[in-house]
N, C-alpha and C positions, 0 to 999 in steps of 0.2 A: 504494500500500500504506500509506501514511503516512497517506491519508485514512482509511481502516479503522478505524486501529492507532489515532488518533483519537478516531473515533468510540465504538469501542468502549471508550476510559476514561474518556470523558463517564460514559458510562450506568453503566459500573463505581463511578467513583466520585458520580456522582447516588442510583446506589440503595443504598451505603453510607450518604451523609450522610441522605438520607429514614429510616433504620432507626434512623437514631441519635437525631435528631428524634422519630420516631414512640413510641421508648423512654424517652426524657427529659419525653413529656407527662404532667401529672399527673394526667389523667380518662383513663378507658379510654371514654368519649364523645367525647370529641374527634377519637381517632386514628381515626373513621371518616372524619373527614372532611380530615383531612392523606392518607389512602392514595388518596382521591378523587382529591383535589389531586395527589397525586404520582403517581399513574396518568396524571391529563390532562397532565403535564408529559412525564412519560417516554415516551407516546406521540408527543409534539410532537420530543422529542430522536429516538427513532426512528426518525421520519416525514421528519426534516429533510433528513437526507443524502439517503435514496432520494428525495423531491420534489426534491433540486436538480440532480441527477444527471437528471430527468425535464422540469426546465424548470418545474416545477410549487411553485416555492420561496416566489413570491413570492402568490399565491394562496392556499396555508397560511395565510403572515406576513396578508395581509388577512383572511383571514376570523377569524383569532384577534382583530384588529382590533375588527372590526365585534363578534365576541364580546365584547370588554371595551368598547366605548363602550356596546349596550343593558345591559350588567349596572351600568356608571356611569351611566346614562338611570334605570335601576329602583332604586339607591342613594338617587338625588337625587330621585325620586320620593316615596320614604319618607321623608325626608328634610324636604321641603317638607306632606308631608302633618302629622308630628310637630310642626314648628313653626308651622302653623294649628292645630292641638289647644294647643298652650302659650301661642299668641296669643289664640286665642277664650278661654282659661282665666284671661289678663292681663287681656282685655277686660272680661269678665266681673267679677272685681276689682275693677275700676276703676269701671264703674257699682255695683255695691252700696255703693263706699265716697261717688261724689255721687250715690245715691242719700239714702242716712244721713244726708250733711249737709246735705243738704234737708229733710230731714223732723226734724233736729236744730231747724233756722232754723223749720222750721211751730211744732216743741216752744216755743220763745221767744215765738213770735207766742201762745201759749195762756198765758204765765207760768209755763213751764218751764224749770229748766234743764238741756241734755242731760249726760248723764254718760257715759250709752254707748248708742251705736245699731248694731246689728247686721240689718244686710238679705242674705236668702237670695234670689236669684235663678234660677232656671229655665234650662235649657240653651238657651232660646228668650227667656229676657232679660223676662220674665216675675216679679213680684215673690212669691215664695210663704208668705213671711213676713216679721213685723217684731217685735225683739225690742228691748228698750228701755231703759233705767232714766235715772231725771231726776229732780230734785230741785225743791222749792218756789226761786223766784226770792225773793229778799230781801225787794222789795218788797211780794211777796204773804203775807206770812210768817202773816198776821191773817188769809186767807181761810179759812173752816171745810171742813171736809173733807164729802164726799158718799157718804154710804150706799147701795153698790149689794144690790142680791135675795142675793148670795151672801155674805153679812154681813161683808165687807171695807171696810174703810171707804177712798175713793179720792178725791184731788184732784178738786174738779171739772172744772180746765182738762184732768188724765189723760182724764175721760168724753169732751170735747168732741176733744181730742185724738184720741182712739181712734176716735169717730164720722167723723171729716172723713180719716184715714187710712181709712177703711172703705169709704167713696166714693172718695178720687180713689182708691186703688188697686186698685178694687173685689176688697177681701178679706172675706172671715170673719171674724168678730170673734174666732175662735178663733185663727186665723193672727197676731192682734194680742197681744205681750202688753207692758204698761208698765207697771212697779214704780217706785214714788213712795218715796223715801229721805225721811228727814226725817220723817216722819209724827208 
């Protein structure tokens, strides 16, 4: 009788503390999913006495088991998936910025000096633009500047610049753009 008497203020007071919980949450979104929760629970207190009384105690206790190691298997899934999305997104970072400072070092080999290089990358690692700004190098400070078609008047090491980023990264000249400070 003791077992009973027991049992039955488990679930007594199980399903008090669940109401009081369920009433203390601040979204009325949630509490579908604490009554879930304390349904699978209160079935398991239920279930417990009459399975052990059957022999049948320890079978429950495993398959609740094996329930929570594939729900920890599909945790750690997401889990692993989130942080290749945050690495490929690191990766990704990290070649546009030695991307940049590549094409900074090209800027110097033309008589530039880089000031800012910004490289857009492709989720496929792919260069889809390049944005620029650089200034005349000291030495060159006497070279005259080169009139391009759209009456801008532009460094010329910017033209040859722009040309040789145009090939090796085979872009559009539109995808290219570099502002020459100092003018």
């Amino acid at each position: 009788m003791e077992i009973v008497y027991t049992w039955v203020k488990n679930i007594v007071c199980f399903y008090i503390f669940m109401n009081i919980i369920i009433h203390l949450l601040p979204r009325e979104s949630y509490r579908k999913y604490v009554r879930f929760f304390s349904g699978m629970l209160l079935m398991i207190l239920v279930a417990t006495p009459v399975l052990s009384v059957l022999g049948k105690e320890d079978v429950l206790m495993q398959k609740i088991n094996q329930a929570g190691f594939f729900q920890e298997l599909d945790n750690i899934k997401l889990d692993t998936a989130h942080l290749e999305q945050t690495q490929k997104k690191v990766y990704l970072r990290e070649y546009e910025r030695a991307i940049a400072m590549d094409i900074g070092r090209i800027a110097e080999g033309k008589g530039l000096r880089p000031l800012r290089v910004e490289v857009r990358l492709s989720e496929d690692y792919q260069v889809e633009s390049i944005d620029m700004e650089v200034s005349k190098a000291e030495e060159d400070a006497a070279v005259p500047n080169v009139s391009f078609g759209d009456g801008s008047g532009e460094y010329s090491g910017a033209g040859e610049l722009k040309r040789e980023l145009t090939e090796f990264y085979r872009l559009e000249e539109e995808r290219i753009e570099i502002a020459v400070q100092g003018e």
